[in-house]
C-alpha positions in Angstrom: 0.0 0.0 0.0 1.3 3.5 -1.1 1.6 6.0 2.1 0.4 9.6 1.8 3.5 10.9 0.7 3.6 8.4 -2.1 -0.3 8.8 -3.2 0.2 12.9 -2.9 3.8 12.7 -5.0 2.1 11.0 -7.8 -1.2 12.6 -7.8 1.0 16.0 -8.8 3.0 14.3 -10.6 -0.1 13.3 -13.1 0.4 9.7 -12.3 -2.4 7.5 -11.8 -4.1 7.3 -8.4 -4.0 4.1 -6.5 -7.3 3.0 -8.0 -6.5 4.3 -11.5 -3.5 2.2 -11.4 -5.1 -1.1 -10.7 -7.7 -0.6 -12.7 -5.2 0.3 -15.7 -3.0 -2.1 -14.9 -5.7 -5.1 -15.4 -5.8 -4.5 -18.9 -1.6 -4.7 -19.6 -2.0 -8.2 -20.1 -5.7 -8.9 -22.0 -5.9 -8.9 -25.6 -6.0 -5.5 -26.8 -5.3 -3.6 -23.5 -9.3 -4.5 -22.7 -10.5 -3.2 -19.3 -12.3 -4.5 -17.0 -16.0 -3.5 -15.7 -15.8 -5.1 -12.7 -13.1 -5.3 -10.0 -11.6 -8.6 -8.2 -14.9 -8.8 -6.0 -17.9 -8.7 -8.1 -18.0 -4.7 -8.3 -18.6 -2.4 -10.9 -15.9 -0.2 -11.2 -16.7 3.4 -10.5 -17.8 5.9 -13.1 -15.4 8.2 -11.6 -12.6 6.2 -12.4 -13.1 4.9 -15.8 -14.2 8.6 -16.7 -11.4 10.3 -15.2 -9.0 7.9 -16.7 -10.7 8.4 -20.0 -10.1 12.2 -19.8 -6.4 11.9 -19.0 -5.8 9.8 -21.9 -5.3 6.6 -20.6 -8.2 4.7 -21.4 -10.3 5.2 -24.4 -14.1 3.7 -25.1 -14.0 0.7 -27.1 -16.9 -0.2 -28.0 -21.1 0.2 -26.7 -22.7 -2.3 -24.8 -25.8 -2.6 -26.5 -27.6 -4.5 -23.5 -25.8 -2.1 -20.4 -25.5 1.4 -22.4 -24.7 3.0 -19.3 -21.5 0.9 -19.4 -18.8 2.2 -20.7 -16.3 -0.6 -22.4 -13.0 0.4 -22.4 -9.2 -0.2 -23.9 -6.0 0.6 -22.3 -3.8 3.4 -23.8 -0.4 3.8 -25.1 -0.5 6.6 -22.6 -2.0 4.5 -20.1 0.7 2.1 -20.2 3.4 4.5 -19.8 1.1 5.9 -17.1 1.8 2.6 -15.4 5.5 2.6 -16.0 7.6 3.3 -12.6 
C-alpha cells in the first residue's frame, strides 16, 4: 500500500491514483489492453474512475454495450501504459 507521501507525490506528478493504477494495470496483459468492468470482488468499477482515466488519456471507449448502455467498455492506452510505468 502506497503512504500519503507516495499517493500525494504521484497525484501531482499526473500519475495515476492508487485505484486508477489497478484498474489500468488489469488491462496490460488482456488482448487489446481490454479493461475491465468489474473489480476482483464482483463490483462495478466506478464511473469516476473509468471517466477520469478516459479524460487523461489513458483509457479510451471501445466499444457500446448494447444491452448495459450505461457501461462504458474500455481499452488501455499507449499513454496509459506509460502511465503505469515506474
Amino acid at each position: 500500500m502506497a503512504s500519503k507521501a507516495t499517493t500525494s507525490n504521484r497525484a501531482t506528478r499526473g500519475a495515476p491514483s492508487r485505484a486508477q493504477s489497478d484498474w489500468l494495470q488489469r488491462g496490460v496483459n488482456q488482448p487489446g489492453g481490454k479493461l475491465p468492468l468489474f473489480n476482483e470482488e464482483g463490483q462495478q468499477v466506478p464511473e469516476r474512475t473509468v471517466k477520469s482515466c478516459i479524460d487523461k488519456g489513458w483509457a479510451e471507449p471501445w466499444f457500446s454495450n448494447p444491452l448495459k448502455p450505461d457501461w462504458i467498455v474500455c481499452k488501455l492506452t499507449d499513454q496509459g501504459r506509460k502511465a503505469l510505468q515506474p
